[in-house]
C-alpha positions in Angstrom: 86.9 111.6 91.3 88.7 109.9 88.6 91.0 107.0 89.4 94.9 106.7 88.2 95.9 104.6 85.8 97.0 101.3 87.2 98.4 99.4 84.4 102.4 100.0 85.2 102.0 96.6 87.4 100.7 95.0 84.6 97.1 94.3 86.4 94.3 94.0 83.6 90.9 94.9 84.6 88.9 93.9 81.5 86.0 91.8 82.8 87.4 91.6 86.2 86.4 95.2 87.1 83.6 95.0 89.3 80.1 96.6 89.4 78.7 99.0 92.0 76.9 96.0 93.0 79.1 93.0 93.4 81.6 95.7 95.3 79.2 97.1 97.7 78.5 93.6 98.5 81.9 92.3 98.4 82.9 95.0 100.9 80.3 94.9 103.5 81.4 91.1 103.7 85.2 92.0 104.5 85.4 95.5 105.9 86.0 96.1 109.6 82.9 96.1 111.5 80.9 94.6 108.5 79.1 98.7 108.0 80.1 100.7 105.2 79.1 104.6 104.9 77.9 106.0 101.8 81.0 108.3 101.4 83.0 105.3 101.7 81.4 103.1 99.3 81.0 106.5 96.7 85.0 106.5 97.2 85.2 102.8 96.3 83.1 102.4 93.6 85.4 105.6 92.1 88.1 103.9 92.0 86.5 101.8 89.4 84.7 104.7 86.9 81.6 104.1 88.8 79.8 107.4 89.4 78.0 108.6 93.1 74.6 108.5 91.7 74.9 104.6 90.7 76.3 104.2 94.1 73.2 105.6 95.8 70.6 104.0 93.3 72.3 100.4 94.0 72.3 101.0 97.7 68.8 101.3 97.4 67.9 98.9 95.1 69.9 96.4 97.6 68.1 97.7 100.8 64.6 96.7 99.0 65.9 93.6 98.0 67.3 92.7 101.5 70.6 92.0 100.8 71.8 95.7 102.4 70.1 97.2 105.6 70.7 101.2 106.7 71.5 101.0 110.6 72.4 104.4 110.4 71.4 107.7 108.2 74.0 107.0 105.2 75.3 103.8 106.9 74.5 100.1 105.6 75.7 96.6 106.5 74.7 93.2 104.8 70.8 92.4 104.9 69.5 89.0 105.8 69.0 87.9 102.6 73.1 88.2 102.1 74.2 87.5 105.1 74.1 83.8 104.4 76.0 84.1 101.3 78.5 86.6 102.8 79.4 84.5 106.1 80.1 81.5 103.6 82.4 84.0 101.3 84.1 85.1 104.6 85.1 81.8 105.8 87.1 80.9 102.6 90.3 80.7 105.5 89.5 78.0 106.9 88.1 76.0 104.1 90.8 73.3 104.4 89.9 72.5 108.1 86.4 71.2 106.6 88.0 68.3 104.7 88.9 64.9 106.1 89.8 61.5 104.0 88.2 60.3 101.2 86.9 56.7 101.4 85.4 56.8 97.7 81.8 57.3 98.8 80.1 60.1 97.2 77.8 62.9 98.4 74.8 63.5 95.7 71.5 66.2 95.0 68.9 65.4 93.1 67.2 68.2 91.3 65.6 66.8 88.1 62.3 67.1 89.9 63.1 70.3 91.1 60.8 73.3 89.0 63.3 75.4 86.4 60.9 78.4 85.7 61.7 81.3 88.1 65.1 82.5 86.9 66.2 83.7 90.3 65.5 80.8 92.4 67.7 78.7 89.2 70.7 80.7 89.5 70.5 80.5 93.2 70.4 76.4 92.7 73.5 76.8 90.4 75.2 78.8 92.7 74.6 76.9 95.6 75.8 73.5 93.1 78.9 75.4 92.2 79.9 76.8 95.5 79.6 73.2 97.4 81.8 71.7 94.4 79.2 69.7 93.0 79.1 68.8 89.1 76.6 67.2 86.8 76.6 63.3 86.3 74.1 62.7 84.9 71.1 65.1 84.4 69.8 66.6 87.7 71.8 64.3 89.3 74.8 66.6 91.1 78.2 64.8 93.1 80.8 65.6 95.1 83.6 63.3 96.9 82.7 63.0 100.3 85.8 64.5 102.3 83.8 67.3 104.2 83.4 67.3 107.7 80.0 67.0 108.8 79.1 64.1 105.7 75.8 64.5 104.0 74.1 66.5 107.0 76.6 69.2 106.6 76.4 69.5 102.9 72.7 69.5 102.8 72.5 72.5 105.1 74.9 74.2 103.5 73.2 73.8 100.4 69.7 74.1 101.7 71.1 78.5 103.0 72.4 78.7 100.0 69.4 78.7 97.8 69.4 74.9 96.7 65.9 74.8 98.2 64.8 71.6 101.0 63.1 69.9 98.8 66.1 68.9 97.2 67.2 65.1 98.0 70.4 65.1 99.0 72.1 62.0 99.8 75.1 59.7 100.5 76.3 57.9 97.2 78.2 54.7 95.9 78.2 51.5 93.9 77.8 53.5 90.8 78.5 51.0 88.0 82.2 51.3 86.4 81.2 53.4 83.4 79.2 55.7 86.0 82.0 55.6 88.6 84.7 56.4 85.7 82.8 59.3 84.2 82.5 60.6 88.2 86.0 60.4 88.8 86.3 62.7 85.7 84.0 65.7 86.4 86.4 67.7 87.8 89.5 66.6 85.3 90.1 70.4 83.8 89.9 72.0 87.1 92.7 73.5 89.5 96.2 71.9 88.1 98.6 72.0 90.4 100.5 74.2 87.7 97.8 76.8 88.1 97.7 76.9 91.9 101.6 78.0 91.2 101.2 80.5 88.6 98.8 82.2 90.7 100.4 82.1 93.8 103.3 83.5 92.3 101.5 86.3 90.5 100.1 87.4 94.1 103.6 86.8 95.3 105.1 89.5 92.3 102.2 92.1 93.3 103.3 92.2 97.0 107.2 92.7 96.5 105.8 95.6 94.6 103.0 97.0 96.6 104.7 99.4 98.6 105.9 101.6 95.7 102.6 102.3 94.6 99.8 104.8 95.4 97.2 104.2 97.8 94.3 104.5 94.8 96.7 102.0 92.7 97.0 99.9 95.5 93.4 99.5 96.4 91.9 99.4 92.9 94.6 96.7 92.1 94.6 94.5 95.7 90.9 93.9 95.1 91.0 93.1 91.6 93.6 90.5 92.4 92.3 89.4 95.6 88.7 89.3 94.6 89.8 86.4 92.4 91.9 84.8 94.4 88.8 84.6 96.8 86.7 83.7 94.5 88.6 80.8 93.3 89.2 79.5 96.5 85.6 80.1 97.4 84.3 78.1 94.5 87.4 75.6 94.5 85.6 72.2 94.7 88.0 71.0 97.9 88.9 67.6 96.0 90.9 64.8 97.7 94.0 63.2 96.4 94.2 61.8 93.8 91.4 64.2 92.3 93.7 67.1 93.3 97.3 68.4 94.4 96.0 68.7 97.6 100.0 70.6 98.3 99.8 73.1 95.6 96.4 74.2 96.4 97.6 74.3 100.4 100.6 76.6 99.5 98.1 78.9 96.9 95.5 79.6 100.0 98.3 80.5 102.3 99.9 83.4 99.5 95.8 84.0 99.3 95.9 85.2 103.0 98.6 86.6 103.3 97.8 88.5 99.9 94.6 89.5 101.7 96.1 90.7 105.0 98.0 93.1 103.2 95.2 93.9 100.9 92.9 94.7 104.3 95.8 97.2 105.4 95.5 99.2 102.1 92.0 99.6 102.3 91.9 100.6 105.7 94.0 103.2 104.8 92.0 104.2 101.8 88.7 104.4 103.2 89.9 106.2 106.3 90.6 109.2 103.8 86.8 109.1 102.9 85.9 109.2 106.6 88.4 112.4 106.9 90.4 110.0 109.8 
């Protein structure tokens, strides 16, 4: 089944178009009931030039892995070594009810001791790193502001199911000497302007004026392009306090985010109820 060509609303896939892997995933995290049929994921994964038989070969290289599990003869939700990662995608909603003030205290991980050779368990690190908000100091030596509820203890088990691994030292942080303390407050200096926040809100804003004059195909292929990044953003957003961030613009660009993805979750719905013959 070949897709329709989506570019009238000005949505370029480029890089952004996923793989059968990262939408498999990315589907079982957000679909109702968390289970996704082969016939459903074979009509996704269409939608994006990806053929059956790369659909069926990923499935299974994701079941031995552990990151998909078959409940069913051609049905599969999120294995246990996703799930994790998936719960913490899926709770990018409420990510704002996890912050509280700042007081200018620090929350640190040390992994300079931590061994670098096995490639998989290093991007797992990173990821883990980058997902928390946390940058690079000073080498091996990660920080984030403290404004998470929960402190320290809550960061380091966050960190600790997301691969950082427990031997990491994780810790509270402060009294970093002015040129340490300067350099801190800095880390973060190109990320999330305000004025990006808006332009993206307002892009999502555009596509949903817009949404109801297109296909169904369109509409799906192009809602999780657009919402896929918006999630990911906000997933990977480090959650900084004032005066590290517009904490306002970044409020009003999560709210366009949900209601971008409500209407997103209504299109595909309806488009993976056609592959179920509903």
């Amino acid at each position: 089944m070949k897709s329709e060509n989506i570019n009238s609303s000005n949505v370029q896939l480029g890089d952004e178009a996923p793989n059968a892997r990262s939408l498999i995933l990315r589907l079982l995290a957000v679909v109702e009931g968390g289970v996704l049929s082969v016939s459903e994921a074979v009509r996704a994964c269409a939608l994006f030039d990806i053929s059956e038989n790369s659909v069926r070969v990923t499935l299974a290289r994701l079941t031995q892995a552990g990151r998909t599990e078959s409940i069913d003869r051609g049905v599969y939700r999120l294995g246990p070594q996703a799930r994790q990662l998936g719960a913490d995608v899926a709770a990018w909603r409420t990510f704002e009810e996890r912050l509280t003030d700042w007081s200018g205290h620090w929350i640190a991980a040390a992994t300079g001791g931590l061994p670098r050779s096995d490639r998989k368990v290093l991007r797992a690190r990173e990821r883990a790193l980058s997902m928390l908000g946390m940058r690079e100091l000073d080498n091996g030596l990660y920080l984030r502001p403290d404004n998470l509820l929960g402190g320290v203890e809550a960061v380091r088990a966050r960190l600790t199911g997301l691969g950082l691994g427990a031997e990491a030292a994780v810790f509270r942080a402060s009294g970093f000497d002015p040129e340490r303390e300067g350099r801190a407050l800095g880390l973060w200096q190109e990320e999330a302007p305000g004025e990006s926040y808006g332009a993206e809100a307002a892009r999502l804003t555009r596509w949903l004026e817009q949404a109801g004059a297109l296909p169904l195909q369109q509409a799906a292929r192009e809602s999780y392009v657009l919402g896929d990044a918006a999630i990911r953003r906000i997933v990977f957003d480090p959650m900084l306090p004032a005066p590290l961030a517009d904490e306002a613009a970044r409020r009003a660009y999560i709210d366009t985010a949900k209601r971008f993805d409500d209407a997103g979750r209504r299109i595909w719905s309806e488009f993976l109820a056609e592959a179920r013959g509903d």
